[in-house]
N, C-alpha and C positions, 0 to 999 in steps of 0.2 A: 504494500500500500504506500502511494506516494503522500508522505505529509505534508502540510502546509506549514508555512514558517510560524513557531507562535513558541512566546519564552524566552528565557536566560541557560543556558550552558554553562559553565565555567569550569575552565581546562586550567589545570594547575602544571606549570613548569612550561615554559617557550623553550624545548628543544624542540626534534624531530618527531618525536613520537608524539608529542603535542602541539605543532606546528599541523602535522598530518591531521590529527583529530579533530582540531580545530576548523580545519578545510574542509571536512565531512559534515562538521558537527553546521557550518553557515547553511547548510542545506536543508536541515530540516527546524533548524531555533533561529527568531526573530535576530536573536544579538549573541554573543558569542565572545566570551571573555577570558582571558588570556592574564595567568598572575606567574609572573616568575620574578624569585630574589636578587636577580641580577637588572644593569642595567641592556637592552636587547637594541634598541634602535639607532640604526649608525654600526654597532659594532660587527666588523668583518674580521677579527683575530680567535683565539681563544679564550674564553668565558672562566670566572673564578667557578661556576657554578656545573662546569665543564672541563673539568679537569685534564678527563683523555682526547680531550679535542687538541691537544699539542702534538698528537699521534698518528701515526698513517690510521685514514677509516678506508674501508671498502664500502660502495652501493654494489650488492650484487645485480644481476643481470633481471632479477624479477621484482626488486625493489624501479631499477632505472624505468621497467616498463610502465609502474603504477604510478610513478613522479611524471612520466610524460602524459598521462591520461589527466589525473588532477593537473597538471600548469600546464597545457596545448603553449609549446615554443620555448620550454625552459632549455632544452638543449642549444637553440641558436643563442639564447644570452648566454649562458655558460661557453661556447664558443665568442661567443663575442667580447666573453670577459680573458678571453685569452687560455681557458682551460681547454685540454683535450681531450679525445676522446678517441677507443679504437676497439677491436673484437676484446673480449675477455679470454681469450683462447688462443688466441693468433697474435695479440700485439701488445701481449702482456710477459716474459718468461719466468715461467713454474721450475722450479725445484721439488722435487717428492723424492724423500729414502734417498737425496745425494745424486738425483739423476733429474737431468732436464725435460722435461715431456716435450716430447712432438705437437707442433704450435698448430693449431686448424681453425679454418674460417667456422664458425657458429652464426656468426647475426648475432649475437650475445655482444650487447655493449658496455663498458668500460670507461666511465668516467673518473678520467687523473683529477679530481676536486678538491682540496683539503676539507676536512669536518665541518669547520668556520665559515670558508665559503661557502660550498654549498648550503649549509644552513642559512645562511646569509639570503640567497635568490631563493630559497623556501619562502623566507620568512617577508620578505618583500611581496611576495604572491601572497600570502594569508594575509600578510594588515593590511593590502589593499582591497579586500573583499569588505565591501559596506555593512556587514554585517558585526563584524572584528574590529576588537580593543584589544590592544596590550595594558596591561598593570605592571609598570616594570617599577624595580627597585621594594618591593613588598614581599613579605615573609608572611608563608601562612601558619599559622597559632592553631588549627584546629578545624573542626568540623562544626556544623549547626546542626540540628537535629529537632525532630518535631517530638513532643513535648511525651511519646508513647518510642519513642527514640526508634519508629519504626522506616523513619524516611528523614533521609538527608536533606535538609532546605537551605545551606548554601556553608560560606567557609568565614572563619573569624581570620583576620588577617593585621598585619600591623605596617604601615606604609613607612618609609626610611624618613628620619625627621620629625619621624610623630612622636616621638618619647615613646610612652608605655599606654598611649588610646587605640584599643583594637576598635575593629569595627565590624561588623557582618556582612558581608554580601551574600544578597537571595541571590537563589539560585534554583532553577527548576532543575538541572541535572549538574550534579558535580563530575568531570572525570580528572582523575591522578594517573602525571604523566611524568611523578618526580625524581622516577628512578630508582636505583638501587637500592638508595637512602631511604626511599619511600615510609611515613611514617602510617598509612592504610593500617596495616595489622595492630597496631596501638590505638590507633583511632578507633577501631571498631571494638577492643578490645575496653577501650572509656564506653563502648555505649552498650556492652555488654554481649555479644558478639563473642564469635569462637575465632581465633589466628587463623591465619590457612598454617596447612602443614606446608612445609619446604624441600624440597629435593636441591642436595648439593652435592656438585662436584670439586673438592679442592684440589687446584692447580699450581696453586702459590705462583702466579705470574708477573713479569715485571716487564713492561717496555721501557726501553730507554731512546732517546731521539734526541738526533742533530740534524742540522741545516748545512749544506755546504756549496760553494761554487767549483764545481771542479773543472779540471784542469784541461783533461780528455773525455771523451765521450762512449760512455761502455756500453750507450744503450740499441746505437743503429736505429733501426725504425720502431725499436721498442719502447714503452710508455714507463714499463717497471719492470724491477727485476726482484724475484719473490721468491729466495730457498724458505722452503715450509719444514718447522720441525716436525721433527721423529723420532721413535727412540732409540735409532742408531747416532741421531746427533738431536739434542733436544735444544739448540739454539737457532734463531729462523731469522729471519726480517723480511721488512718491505721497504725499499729503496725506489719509492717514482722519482720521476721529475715534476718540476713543478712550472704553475704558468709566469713564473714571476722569472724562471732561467737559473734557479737554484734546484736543489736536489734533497728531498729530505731523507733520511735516513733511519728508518726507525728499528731498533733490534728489538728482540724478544727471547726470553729466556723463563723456564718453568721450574717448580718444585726448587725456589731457591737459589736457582743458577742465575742470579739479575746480574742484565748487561750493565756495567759500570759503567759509570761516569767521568772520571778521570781521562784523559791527554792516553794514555799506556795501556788502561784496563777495557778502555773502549776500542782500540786500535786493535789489542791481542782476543776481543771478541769477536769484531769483524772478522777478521784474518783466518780463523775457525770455525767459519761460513762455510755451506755446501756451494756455494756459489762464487769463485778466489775472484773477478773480475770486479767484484764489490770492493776489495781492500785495494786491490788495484787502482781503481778509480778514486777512492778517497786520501788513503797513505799520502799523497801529495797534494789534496786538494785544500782549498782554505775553507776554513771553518766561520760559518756565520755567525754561529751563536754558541751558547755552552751547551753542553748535556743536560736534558733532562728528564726524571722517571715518575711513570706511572705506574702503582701496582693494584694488580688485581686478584683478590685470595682465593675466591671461588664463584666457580655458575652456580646459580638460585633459580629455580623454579618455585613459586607460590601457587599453589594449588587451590585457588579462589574456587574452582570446580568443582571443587568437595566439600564446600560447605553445606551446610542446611538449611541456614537460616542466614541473608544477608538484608542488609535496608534497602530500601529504596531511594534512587535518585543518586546513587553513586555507582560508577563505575573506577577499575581500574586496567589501566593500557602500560604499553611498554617496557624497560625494564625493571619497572615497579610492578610487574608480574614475573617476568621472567627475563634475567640477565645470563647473557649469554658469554663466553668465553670471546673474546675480541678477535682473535687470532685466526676467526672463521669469519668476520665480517659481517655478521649476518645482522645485528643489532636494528640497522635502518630500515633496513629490505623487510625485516619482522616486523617495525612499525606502520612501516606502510601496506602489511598484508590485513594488519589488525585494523588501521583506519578501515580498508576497503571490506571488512567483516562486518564494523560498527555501522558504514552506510547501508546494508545492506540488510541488519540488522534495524534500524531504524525507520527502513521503508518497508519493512513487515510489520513494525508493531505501534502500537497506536503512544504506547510512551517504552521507554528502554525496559527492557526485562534483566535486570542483572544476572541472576543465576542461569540462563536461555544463554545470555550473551558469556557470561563466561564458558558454558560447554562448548560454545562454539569459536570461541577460541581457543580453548586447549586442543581440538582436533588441529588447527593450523598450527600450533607451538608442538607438536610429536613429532613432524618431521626434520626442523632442523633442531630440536633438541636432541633428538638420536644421534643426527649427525654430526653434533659439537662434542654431548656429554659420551659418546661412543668413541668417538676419534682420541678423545683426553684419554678415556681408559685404556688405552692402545701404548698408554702408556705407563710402566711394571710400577712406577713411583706413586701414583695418582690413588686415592684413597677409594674404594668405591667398589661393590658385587659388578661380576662378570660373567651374566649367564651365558649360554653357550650361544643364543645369539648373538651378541654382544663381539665375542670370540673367532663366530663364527664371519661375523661383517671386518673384522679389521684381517681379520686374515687373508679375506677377496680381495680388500680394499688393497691391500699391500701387493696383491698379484694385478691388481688392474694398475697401478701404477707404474709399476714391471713393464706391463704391457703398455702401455698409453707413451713410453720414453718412446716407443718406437710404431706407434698409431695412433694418427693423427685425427682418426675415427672415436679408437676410446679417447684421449683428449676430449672430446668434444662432447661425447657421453658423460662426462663425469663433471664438465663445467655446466652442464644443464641440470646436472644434478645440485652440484655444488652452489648454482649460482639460482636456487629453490624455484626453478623453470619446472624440472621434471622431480616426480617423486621416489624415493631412492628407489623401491621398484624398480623403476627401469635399469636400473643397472644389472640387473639379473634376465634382461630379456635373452631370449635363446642363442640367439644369434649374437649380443655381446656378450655374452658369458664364454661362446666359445671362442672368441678372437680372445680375448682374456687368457683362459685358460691355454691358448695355443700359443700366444705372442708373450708370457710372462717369464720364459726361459730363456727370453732371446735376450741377444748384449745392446746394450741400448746405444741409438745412432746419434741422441744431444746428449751424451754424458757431459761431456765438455764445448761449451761455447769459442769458438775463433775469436781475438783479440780485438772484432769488429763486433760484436756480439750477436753475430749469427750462428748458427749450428754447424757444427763440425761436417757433417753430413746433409742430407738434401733429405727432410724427411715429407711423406706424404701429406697436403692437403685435403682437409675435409668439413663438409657442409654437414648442416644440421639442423 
């Protein structure tokens, strides 16, 4: 059922996953309000309230599709602002298990955007929608609640400047989009409410990132260059380039192993990269700025699905349901699959169904949670049960990568998977399972990239 606009919304926290909601949410509510503690308009850098935004993010390939449906022409402003863009599979180089995968055209797109920016042209598209207000610079104190605490009616908030005068704002629907930090589960817990339970994976993970101008050019026609850890080497990074003509460089290191920050401890991580064209390119390049890190101790699942009893007029989105391991990307691309739930969700019901809309988002969080909280256990250090599925998926996984150094076909298969286009499914269809299984004994033709940073060998091209 299509709604008619009528009411207040209010979306707590101006990132993406409430940026996104926000853009759904003008569709069906008169006005549409926007509170985050930071200040948001004007700024194109990193946010205090955004910590990991100093760090490589990925849009995967099925987030890029749902940003060009909501903003018709954000890709020409992003090229117009000088960002680029190219296949996810073809004009990006993978590193898997210390081997380069054979690069294939997909139509899977690949936007080089830093966090900041792109959030940036998000967020430009959402406050110009007549419907949208920012509240920036405002901390929220709490929840409001109708007087039988069975329905949320809006949020106690305190503006920067005010001293200690909260105030209320009504609200026909509250949603929480504050993050990991999210205080939801306490909230509900004052009005008397059950916590959700929580599913975590600990990974004890650390990025660390610099900026550099470098010297020579390691990347050829490539956008980024991306050894993925493993637990034959459990240090990774992502090195794009950037639209500004610098290079950022961001490592990553698990259970403990944090890329340092120091001149020496940063250089002897590089250098113990599956990918040596990275210390190559930087060893001599000037440095922009200093090191700096972000840690992240574990993935969270919130299991809002299982409750019994929730209020009405609140929802919870984003990583303030389920925070995902970064190292997979996925964070945005989940944002924007959960906006595209909530519209959808919205234009069925005549006002939100919390406990409806949470089932129906935990069906869309199974898939790449499998896929983050699966892949982590893949690794012997990671805390956490390993049933034989479990087991039995990193085991393929590690043979289709085998296989993919040197078919440019599975490449292409596994970035559609990867980039939550297809569902893992497909990777076990017949016919890829057997190029898999037949091509994972073979010696791979990009183990090592030419000092122009193309593949040693001439590997096959492939559509998808």
């Amino acid at each position: 059922m299509e709604n008619q606009r009528e009411g207040r919304a209010i979306v707590l926290g101006g990132g993406m996953a409430g940026l996104l909601a926000a853009r759904v949410l003008a569709e069906s509510y008169a006005r549409v309000l926007i509170v985050d503690r930071d200040r948001l308009t004007g700024v194109l850098g990193p946010r205090r309230g955004v910590p990991h935004g100093r760090h490589a993010h990925a849009l995967l390939a099925r987030g890029h599709q749902i940003l060009g449906e909501l903003f018709p022409g954000l890709d020409t402003d992003l090229a117009a602002a000088g960002v680029a863009s190219g296949d996810l599979a073809g004009d990006l180089r993978w590193y898997f298990n210390g081997r380069r995968l054979a690069p294939a055209r997909t139509g899977l797109v690949s936007v080089s955007a830093t966090r900041p920016v792109l959030e940036a042209h998000v967020r430009t598209r959402v406050s110009a929608l007549p419907q949208v207000e920012l509240l920036e610079e405002c901390a929220v104190r709490g929840l409001a609640a109708a007087p039988d605490r069975s329905r949320i009616t809006g949020v106690r908030v305190l503006r920067e400047g005010a001293g200690t005068a909260e105030e209320t704002l009504a609200a026909d629907l509250v949603v929480d989009t504050t993050g990991r930090g999210s205080r939801a589960p306490a909230w509900l817990d004052e009005l008397g409410y059950a916590r959700p339970t929580e599913d975590r994976v600990k990974v004890d993970l650390a990025y660390t990132t610099r900026h550099f101008r470098l010297k020579n050019d390691p990347y050829g026609s490539d956008l980024s260059i991306n050894p993925v850890a493993s637990p034959a080497n459990p240090r990774g990074a992502f090195f794009p380039r950037l639209e500004d003509g610098t290079s950022m460089l961001s490592l990553t290191g698990i259970l403990g192993d944090h890329p340092p920050t120091d001149d020496e401890g940063f250089m002897n991580f590089v250098k113990s990269l599956a990918a040596p064209e990275i210390h190559e390119a930087v060893r001599d390049a000037e440095p922009v700025d200093e090191a700096v890190t972000f840690h992240f101790p574990a993935s969270v699942r919130r299991r809002y699905e299982q409750l019994r009893r929730f209020p009405d007029g609140l929802l919870v989105m984003g990583d303030s349901v389920c925070s995902f391991n970064p190292v997979y990307g996925q964070g945005m691309t989940v944002a924007a699959l959960e906006a595209v739930a909530l519209r959808e969700h919205l234009r069925r019901e005549r006002r939100p169904q919390p406990q409806k809309f949470f089932q129906e988002m935990s069906a869309l969080l199974d898939a790449p949670w499998d896929i983050s909280a699966g892949g982590d256990l893949n690794f012997p250090g990671v805390e956490g049960p390993r049933p034989l599925k479990v087991r039995m998926a990193n085991a393929y996984m590690a043979r289709l990568h085998a296989a993919a150094a040197h078919d440019a076909a599975v490449t292409a298969a596994f970035f559609r998977v990867a980039g939550l286009v297809d569902p893992p499914q497909a990777l076990l269809r017949p016919g890829l399972a057997l190029r898999v299984l037949r091509g994972s004994g073979r010696r791979a033709a990009h183990a090592r990239p030419r000092r122009d940073g193309r593949a040693g060998e001439t590997g096959a091209r492939a559509s998808a």
